[in-house]
C-alpha positions in Angstrom: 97.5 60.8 263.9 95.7 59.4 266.8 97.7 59.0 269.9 97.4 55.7 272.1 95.7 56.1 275.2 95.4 53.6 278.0 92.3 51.5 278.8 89.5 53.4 280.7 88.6 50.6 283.9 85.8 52.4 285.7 84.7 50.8 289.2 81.5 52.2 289.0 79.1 52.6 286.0 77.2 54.8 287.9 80.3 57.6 288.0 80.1 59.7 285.3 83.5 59.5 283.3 85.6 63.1 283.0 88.3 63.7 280.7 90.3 66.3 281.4 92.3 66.9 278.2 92.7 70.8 278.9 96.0 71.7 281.8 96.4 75.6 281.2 94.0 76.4 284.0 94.6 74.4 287.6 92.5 76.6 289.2 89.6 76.0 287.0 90.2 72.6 287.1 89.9 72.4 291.2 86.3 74.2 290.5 85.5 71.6 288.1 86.2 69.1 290.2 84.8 70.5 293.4 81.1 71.3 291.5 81.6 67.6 290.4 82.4 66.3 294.3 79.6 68.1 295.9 76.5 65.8 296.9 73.6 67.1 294.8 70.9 69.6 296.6 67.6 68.3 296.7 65.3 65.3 297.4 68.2 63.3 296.1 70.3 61.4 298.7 72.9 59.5 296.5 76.6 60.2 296.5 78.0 62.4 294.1 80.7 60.2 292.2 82.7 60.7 289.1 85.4 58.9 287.6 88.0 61.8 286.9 90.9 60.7 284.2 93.4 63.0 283.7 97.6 63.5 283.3 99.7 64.4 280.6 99.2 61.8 277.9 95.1 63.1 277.9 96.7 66.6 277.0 95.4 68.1 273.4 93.2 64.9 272.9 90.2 64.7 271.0 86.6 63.8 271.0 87.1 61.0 268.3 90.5 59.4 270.3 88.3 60.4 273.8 85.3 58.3 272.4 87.7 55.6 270.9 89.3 55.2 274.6 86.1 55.3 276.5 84.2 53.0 274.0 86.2 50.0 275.6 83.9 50.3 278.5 80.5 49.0 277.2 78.4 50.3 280.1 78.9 53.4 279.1 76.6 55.7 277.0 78.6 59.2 277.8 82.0 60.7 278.6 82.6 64.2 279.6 85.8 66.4 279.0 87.1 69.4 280.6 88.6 71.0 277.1 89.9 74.2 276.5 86.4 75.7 276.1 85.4 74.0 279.6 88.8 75.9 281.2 88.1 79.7 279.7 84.4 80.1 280.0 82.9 80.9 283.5 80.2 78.7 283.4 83.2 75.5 282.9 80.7 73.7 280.4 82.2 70.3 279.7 81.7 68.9 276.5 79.4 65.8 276.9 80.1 62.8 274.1 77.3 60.0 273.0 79.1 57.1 272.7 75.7 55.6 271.4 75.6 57.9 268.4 77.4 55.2 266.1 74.9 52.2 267.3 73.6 51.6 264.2 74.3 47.9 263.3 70.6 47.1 264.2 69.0 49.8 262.3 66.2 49.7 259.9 67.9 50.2 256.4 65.6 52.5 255.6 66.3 54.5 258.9 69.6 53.8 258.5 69.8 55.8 255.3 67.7 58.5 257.1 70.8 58.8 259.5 73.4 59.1 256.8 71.4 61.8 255.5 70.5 63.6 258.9 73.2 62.3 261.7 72.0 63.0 265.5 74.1 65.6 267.7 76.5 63.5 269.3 78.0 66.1 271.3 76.2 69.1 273.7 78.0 71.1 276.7 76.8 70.2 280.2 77.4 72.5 283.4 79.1 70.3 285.8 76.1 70.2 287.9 74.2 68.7 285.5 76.9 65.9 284.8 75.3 63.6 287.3 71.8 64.1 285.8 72.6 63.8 282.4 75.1 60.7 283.0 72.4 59.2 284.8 69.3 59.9 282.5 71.5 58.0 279.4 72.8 55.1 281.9 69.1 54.7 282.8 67.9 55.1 279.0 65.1 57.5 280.6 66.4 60.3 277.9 68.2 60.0 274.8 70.7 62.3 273.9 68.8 64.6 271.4 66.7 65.5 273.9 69.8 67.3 275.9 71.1 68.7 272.5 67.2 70.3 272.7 67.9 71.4 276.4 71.2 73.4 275.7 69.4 74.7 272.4 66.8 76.0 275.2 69.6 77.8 277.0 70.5 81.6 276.4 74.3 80.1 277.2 73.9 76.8 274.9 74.3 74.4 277.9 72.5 71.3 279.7 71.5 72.5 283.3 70.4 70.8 286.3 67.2 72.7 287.1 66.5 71.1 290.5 70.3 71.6 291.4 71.0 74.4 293.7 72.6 77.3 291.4 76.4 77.6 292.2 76.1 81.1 292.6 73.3 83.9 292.3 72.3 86.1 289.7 73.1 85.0 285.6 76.5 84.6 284.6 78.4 86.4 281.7 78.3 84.7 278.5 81.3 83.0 277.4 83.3 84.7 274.6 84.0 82.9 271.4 
């Protein structure tokens, strides 16, 4: 049973959305949400917003009734959330959602029936330093989200990076358990 959520209104397409639907670690959530606040190391010199949803009634929810809610907002191609998985493991991946995966109503039939057969990855784990980048990339339609899915395939830990991001901490992290 899917639970009713309330309407997503983001003030800024250019915030990346994050769900947090996980509340049995606060203190993981601050360093979420600090790695997300930071301005971004580098040649770049824009603000580091994000649109942070979270309280009781996002508790437990899932991707499906995540993408139902954000879907409302047209502008946007990507929502992240801060799940249980994002809470235990030490890199605090957040699991990154392609709202564009089920944009198919102007598809080639005969691509169409290619998809049915072979559906793309609509969902890859982003650190939150690479939130920004990857939100932006998808806004921007510079990337498409396979190409992440690739990325995190790339990575010994299975997640999107931010390569010209300044690394959070030095030396490789432990990989997450199961």
């Amino acid at each position: 049973m899917r639970k009713e959520l309330p309407e997503i209104v983001r003030a800024d397409e250019w915030a990346p959305l994050v769900i947090r639907t996980d509340y049995t670690d606060d203190a993981a959530w601050g360093e979420i949400v600090a790695a997300l606040a930071r301005a971004v190391d580098g040649e770049r010199d824009w603000e580091a917003a994000v649109h942070l949803v979270e309280g009781r009634r996002w508790e437990g929810v899932t991707g499906d009734e995540a993408l139902a809610a954000a879907a409302r907002d047209e502008e946007l191609s990507v929502v992240f959330l801060a799940d249980e998985v994002t809470m235990r493991s030490p890199l605090r991946p957040l699991l990154a959602l392609d709202l564009g995966a089920d944009d198919d109503e102007d598809l080639d039939p005969a691509y169409y029936e290619e998809l049915i057969d072979s559906p793309p990855p609509r969902e890859v784990r982003v650190a939150p330093d690479a939130v920004h980048m990857v939100h932006a990339n998808l806004q921007l339609a510079n990337v498409d989200f396979p190409e992440f899915v690739e990325d995190a395939a790339a990575d010994p830990d299975g997640v999107v990076r931010d390569v010209t991001a300044a690394p959070a901490s030095p030396g490789p992290l432990p990989h997450p358990g199961p």
